[in-house]
C-alpha positions as CSV (number, residue, x, y, z in Angstrom):
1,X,29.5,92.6,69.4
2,X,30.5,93.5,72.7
3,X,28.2,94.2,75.7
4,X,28.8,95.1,79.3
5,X,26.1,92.9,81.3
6,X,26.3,92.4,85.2
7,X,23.7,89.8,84.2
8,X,20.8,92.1,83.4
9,X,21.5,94.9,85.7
10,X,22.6,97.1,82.8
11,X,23.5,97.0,79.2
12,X,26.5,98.7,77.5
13,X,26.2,97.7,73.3
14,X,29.3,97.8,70.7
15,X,27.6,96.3,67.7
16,X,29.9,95.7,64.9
17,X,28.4,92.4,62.5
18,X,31.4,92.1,61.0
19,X,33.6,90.9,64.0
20,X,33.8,86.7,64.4
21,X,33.2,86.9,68.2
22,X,30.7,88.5,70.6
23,X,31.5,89.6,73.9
24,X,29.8,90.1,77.0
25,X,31.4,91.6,80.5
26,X,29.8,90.1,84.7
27,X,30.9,92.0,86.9
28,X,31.6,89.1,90.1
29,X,32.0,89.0,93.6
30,X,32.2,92.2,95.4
31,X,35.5,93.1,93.6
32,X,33.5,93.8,90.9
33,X,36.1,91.6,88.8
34,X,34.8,91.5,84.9
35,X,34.5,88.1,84.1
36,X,34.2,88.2,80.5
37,X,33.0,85.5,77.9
38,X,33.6,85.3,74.3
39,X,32.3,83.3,71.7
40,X,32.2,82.6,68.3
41,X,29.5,84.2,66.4
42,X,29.5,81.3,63.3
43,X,29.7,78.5,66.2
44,X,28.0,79.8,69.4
45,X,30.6,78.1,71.1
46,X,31.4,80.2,73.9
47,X,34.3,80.6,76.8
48,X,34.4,82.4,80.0
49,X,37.2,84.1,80.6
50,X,37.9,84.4,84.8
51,X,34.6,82.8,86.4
52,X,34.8,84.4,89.8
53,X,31.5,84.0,91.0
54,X,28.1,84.3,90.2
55,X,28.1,80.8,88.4
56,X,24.5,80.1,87.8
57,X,24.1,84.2,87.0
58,X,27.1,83.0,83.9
59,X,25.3,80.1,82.9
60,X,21.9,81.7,82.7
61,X,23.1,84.5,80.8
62,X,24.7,82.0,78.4
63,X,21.7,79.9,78.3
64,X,19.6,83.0,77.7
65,X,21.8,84.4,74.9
66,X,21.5,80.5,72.7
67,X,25.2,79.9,73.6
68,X,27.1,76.8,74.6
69,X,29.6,77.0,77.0
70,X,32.8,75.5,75.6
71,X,35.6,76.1,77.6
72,X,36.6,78.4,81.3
73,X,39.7,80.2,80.3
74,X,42.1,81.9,83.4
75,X,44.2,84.7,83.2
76,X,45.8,84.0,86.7
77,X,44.9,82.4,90.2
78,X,43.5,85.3,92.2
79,X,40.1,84.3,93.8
80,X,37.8,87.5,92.3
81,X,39.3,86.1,88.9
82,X,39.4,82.0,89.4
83,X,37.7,81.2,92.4
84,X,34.7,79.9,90.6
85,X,36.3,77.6,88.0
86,X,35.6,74.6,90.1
87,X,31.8,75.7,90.5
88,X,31.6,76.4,86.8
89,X,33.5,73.1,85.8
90,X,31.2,70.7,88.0
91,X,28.2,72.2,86.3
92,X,28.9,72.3,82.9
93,X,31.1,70.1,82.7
94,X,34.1,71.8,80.5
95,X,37.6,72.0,80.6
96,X,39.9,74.6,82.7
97,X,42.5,76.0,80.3
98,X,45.2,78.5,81.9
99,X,46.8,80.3,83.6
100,X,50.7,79.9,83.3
101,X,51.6,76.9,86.1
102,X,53.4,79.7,87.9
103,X,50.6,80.5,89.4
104,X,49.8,77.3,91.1
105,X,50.4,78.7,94.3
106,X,47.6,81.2,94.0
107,X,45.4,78.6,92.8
108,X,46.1,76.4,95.8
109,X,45.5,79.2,98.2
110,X,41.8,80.2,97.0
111,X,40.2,78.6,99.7
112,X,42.9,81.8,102.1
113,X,42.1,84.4,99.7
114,X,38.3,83.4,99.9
115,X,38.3,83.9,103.7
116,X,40.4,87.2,103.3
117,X,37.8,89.0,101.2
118,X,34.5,87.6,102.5
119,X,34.4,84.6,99.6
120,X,34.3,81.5,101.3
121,X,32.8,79.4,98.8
122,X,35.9,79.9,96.4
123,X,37.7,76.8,95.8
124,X,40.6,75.7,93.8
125,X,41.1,73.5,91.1
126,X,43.4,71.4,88.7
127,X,43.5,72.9,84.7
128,X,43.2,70.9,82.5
129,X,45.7,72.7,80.6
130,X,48.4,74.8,81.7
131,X,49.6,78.0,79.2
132,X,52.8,79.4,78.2
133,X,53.4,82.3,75.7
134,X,53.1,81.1,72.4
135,X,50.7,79.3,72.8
136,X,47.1,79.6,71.0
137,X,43.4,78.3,72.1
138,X,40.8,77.8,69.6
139,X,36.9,78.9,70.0
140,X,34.6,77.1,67.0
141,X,35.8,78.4,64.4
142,X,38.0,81.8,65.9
143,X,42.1,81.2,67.0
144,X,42.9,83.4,70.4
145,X,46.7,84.0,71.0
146,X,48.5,83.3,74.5
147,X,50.7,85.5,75.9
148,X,52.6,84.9,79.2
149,X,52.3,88.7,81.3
150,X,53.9,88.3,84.5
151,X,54.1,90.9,87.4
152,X,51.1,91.2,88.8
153,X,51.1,87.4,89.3
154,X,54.2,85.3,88.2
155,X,51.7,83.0,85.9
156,X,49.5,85.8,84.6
157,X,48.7,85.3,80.8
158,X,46.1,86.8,78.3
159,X,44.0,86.1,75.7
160,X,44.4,88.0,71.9
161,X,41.8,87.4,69.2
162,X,44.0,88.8,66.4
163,X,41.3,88.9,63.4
164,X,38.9,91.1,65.9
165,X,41.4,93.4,67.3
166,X,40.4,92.4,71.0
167,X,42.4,91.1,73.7
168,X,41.4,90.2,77.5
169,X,44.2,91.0,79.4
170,X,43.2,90.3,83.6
171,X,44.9,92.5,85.6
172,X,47.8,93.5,84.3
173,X,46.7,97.3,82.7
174,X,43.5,99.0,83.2
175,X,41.8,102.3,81.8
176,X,44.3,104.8,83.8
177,X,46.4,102.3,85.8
178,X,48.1,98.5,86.4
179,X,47.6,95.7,88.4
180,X,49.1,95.7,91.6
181,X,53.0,94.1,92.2
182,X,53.2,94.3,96.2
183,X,51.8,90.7,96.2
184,X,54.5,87.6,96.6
185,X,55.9,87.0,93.7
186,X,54.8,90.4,91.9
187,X,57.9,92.1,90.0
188,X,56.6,96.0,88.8
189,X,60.0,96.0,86.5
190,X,58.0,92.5,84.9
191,X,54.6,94.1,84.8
192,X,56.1,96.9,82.8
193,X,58.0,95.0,80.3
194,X,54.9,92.6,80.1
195,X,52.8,95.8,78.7
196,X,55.7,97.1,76.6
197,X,56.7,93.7,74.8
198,X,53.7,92.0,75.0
199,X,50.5,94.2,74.6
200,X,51.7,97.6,72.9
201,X,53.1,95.4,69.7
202,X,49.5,94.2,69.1
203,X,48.8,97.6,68.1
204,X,47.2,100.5,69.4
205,X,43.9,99.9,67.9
206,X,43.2,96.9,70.0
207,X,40.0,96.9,72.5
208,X,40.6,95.2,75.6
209,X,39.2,94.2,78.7
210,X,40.3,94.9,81.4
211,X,40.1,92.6,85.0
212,X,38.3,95.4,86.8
213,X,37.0,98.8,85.1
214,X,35.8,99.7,81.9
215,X,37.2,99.1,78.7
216,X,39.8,100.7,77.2
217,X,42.3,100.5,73.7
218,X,46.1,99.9,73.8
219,X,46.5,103.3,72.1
220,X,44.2,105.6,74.7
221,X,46.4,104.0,77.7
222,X,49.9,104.4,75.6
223,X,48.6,108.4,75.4
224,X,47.3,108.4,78.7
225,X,47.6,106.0,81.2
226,X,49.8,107.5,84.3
227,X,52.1,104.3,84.6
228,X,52.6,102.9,80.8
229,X,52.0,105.6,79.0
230,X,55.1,106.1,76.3
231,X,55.2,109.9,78.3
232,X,55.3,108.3,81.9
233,X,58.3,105.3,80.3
234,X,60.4,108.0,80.2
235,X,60.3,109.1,83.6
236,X,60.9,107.4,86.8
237,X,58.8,104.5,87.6
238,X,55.2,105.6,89.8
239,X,53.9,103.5,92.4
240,X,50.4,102.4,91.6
241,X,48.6,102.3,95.4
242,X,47.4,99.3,96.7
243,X,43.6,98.8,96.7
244,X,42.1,95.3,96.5
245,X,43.6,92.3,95.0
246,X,43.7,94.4,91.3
């Protein structure tokens, strides 16, 4: 079951029973970032994946829905993606798992980004686990596979539920483009071969969220996406344009 819900403003269903998690996408902070949770359907146990902002919205919804928050999972250390972890942490009291550590810097200059974009209650904070690629969290009763994705952010990693064909992936490819690489420590050659090695073998049938946008599949962006598309590999690279910290 997936649904798209800023928290009540509006409600976009995927029911299918079968699947062992649910889904459901808050848009936070005025980069609309999706901060997605998961969560086991047999368990109830539930992760949010990127906790930006709008804590007590998260919690509520959680609360609301009969679901226990588990565990705040990061794809990388941008503030619109990780700038609410510490927030989120103090008042539920889970662990911080992710990103890769090399993305420490970002995370220790939330408090810079936050006064950049108008966010100055983001704050950092200390994982309690660090991720590499390989590596695997487990949800109740559901396994979600690690992969390290740099080039957007050198420590960027995603999360891959294998048995639901669903994958999170942050900011590193979005329905029609690709996460930015004109940050420090962005590489575009790294972002590409992160989306050709790490997300196109998990097959083209595979839903995925996005860190800003609506969802898309693997397959629809290898046909169609401007940037990663197997058409576009085959040409000179494109510049995606800056806009935002996507």
């Amino acid at each position: 079951m997936v649904s798209h819900a800023p928290c009540a403003r509006y409600l976009w269903p995927m029911t299918q029973p079968a699947l062992p998690i649910g889904v459901f996408i808050t848009p936070v902070t005025p980069l609309q970032q999706n901060c997605t949770t998961v969560w086991c359907v047999k368990t109830m146990k539930a992760a949010v994946i990127d906790p930006g902002g709008s804590v007590d919205a998260i919690l509520g919804e959680l609360e609301r829905r009969g679901l226990t928050l588990d565990q705040i999972w990061i794809t990388h250390g941008h503030l619109d993606h990780a700038g609410g972890a510490a927030e989120m942490q103090e008042k539920s009291g889970v662990s911080i798992t992710g990103p890769h550590p090399d993305d420490q810097f970002w995370i220790d200059g939330i408090p810079q980004q936050g006064q950049m974009y108008g966010l100055p209650e983001a704050r950092s904070f200390k994982p309690d686990r660090w991720l590499a690629d390989g590596d695997s969290v487990t949800l109740g009763e559901t396994t979600w596979e690690v992969y390290h994705t740099p080039g957007h952010t050198p420590g960027h990693v995603i999360f891959f539920n294998r048995a639901a064909r669903f994958a999170q992936v942050g900011d590193v490819l979005f329905q029609g483009s690709v996460g930015r690489t004109d940050f420090p420590r962005s590489d575009p050659e790294a972002l590409i071969e992160s989306v050709v090695t790490r997300l196109w073998p998990l097959g083209d049938d595979v839903t995925f969220v996005p860190g800003h946008g609506p969802v898309s599949t693997f397959g629809q962006e290898r046909r169609t996406n401007p940037f990663v598309s197997d058409q576009a590999l085959k040409g000179p690279p494109v510049q995606r344009s800056p806009s935002g910290p996507a």
